[in-house]
N, C-alpha and C positions, 0 to 999 in steps of 0.2 A: 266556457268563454261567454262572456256576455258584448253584445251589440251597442255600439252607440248609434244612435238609430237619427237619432240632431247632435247638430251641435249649435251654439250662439256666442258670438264674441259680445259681451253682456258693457263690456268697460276695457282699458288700456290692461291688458296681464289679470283679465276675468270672462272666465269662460264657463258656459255652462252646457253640462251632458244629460240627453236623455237617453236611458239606457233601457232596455227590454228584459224587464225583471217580477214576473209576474205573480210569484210569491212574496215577496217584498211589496211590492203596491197594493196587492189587496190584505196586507196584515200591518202595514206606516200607520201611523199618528203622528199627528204633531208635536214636535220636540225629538224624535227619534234621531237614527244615524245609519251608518251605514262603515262597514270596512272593508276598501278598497284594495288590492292590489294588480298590478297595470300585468307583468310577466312573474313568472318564478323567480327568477334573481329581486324581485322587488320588495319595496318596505310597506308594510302595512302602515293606512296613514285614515284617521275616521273623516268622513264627510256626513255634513246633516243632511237630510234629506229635505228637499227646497217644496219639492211639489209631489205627486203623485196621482196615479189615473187608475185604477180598481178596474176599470171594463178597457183598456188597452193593456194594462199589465208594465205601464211605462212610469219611470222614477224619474227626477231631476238633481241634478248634483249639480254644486257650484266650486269652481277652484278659483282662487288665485297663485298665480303663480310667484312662491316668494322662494325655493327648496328645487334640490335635484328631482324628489316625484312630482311635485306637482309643473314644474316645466316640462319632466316628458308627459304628466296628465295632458299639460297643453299642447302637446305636437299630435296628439291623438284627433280625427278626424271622425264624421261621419263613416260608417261601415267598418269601421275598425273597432276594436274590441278587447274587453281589460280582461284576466285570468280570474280574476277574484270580485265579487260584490256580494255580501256578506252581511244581514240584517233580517229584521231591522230590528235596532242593539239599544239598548237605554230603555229607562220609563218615558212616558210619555207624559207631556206637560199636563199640570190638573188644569183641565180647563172645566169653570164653574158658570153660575151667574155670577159676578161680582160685584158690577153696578161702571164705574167710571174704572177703565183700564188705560194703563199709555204702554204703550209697545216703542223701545227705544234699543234704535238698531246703529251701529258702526259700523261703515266698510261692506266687506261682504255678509255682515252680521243680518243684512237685511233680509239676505238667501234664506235665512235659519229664521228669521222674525215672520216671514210670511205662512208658512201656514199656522203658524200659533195665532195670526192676528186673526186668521179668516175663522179659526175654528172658535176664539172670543166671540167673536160676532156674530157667528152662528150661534153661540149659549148666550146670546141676546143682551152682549154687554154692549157698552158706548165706549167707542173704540179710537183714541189717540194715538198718531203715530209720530213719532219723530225719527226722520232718518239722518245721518251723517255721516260724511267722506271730507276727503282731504278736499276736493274738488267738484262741480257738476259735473263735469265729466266720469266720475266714478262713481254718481247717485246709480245704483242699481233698484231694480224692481218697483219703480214710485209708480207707473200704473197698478201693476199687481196691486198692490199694499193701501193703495187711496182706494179701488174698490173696495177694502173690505173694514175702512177708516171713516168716521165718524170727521175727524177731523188730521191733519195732516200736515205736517213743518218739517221745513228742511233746514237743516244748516250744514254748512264748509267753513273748512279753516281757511282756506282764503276770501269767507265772499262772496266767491262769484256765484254763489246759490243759496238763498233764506238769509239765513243766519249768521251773521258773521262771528264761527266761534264753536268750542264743542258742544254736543248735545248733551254733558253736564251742566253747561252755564246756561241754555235755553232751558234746560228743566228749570232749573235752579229757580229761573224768572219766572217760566211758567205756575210752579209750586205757589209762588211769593204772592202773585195776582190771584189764584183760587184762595188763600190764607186771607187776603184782606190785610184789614189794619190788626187787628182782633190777632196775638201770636197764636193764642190760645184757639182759635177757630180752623174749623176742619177743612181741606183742602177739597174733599169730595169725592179725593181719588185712593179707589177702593188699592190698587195693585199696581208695580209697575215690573214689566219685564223687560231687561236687555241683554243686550246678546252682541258681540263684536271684540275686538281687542280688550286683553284681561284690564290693564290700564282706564280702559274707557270704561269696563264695567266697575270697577274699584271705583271709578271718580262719580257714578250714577251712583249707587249705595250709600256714598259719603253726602250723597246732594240730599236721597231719602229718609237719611236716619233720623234728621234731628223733627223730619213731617210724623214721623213712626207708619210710613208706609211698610208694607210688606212688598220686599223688593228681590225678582227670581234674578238669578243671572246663569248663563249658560258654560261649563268649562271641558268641552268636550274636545280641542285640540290641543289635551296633555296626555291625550290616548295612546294607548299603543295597539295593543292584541283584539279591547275591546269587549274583554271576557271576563274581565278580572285574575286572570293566572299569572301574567307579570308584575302585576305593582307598579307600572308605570303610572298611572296617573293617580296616586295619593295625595290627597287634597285634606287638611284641617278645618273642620268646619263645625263650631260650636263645639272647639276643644277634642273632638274624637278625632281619627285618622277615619276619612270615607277614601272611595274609590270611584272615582267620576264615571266608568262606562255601567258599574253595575248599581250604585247608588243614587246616580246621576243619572243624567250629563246635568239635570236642574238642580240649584241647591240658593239657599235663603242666602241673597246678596251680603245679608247685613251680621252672618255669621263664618263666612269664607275668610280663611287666613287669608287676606290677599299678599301680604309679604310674602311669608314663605310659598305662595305661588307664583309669584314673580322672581326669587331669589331659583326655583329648581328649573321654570323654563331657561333659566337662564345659562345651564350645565352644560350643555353640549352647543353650545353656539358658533364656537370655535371650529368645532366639526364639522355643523351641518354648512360652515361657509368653506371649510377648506373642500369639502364634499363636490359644492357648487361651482367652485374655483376649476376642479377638475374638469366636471363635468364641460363648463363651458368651453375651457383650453380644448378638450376634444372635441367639441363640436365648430369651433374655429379653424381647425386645423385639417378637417375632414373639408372643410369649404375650400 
């Protein structure tokens, strides 16, 4: 059993666990994972690994709550305790010198963006972040992320925070002002990485291609085992069939089937809502 030792309401239905996992934090990198299970009866479900502390032996995980685990992840409290935490699973992001990086995070994608950005920065890159939610109130992690930023923009679909608009269309501008007038002229930006809703990363890579940025995107919640033994998470990428937990969870934006990864999460949808339908009826009904 493992200890949640904090907990943090991060955002409205985001929450975030530190857990007492001492082998795991002193062997994390960034970009890694982790897999979760809360009791025996439960589903294995990957979480990236947000943060990490080598001399406490303490991880960070971030949920949101959209699925029957990750709601009971949410009823989970300080002093209480998951069956399973399992890692840390995936390569780890190449972090290099590059020169000009942008770190381009969605939603809770931010959770997953922050120690990739701090560990840029630490290989002595100049370090752009752009985060997006639906809302300010759902900006997660913008202290974290500006310490280890160079420079830092927010945008929301509605507005009420930077940008009015997704952080496709803010790149998009951004790209256009480093290009100049000159199409032909280099933008300056060596690499970009994002990480958030498959959607959001598909519409980043389509904003990169035409700058020929080399562009990471992250596809680590089509997981399942984590092991590669199920084949749940086959992904096409530059025409091969990869397997996201053991070839991944990074893979070159601009080579990812994003169709056919958008047409498979889309299989069991029906399930996972009739699932949650449930769930809820008996926890209304216990009230």
């Amino acid at each position: 059993m493992y200890k949640i030792v904090r907990k943090d309401k991060l955002a409205e239905s985001i929450d975030s666990f530190h857990i007492k996992v001492p082998f795991i934090a002193g062997k994390a990198r960034a970009g890694q994972f982790v897999i979760i299970r809360i009791d025996e009866r439960g589903e294995r479900i990957p979480l990236t690994i947000a943060d990490y502390n080598r001399k406490s032996g303490i991880i960070v995980l971030v949920s949101t709550r959209v699925g029957k685990t990750t709601a009971l992840l949410s009823n989970l409290n300080e002093g209480n305790s998951m069956l399973d935490v399992v890692g840390p699973l995936g390569n780890p992001s190449e972090i290099n010198k590059f020169g000009n990086v942008i770190m381009v995070s969605g939603g809770v994608g931010a959770a997953s963006i922050l120690p990739i950005s701090r560990a840029m920065k630490e290989a002595g890159n100049y370090v752009i972040s752009i985060i997006g939610a639906r809302s300010k109130d759902l900006i997660i992690f913008k202290q974290e992320i500006t310490k280890t930023s160079d420079e830092i923009y927010l945008c929301t679909d509605d507005g009420s925070a930077g940008y009015h608009g997704f952080v496709s269309g803010f790149l998009k501008e951004y790209l256009e002002k480093k290009q100049g007038n000159n199409s032909d002229k280099k933008t300056g930006i060596s690499r970009v990485v994002a990480i958030g809703p498959t959607l959001m990363m598909k519409a980043t890579a389509d904003v990169t291609r035409p700058f020929k940025i080399k562009t990471i995107v992250s596809l680590n919640s089509i997981m399942v085992d984590g092991t590669g033994m199920c084949g749940a998470c086959r992904v096409e990428v530059g025409g091969q069939t990869r397997f996201t937990c053991v070839d991944g969870p990074e893979f070159d934006g601009h080579e990812v089937n994003f169709g056919l990864l958008l047409s498979r999460q889309r299989i069991y949808l029906s399930q996972e809502k009739k699932c949650m339908d449930i769930y809820e009826h008996k926890c209304r009904a216990e009230k």
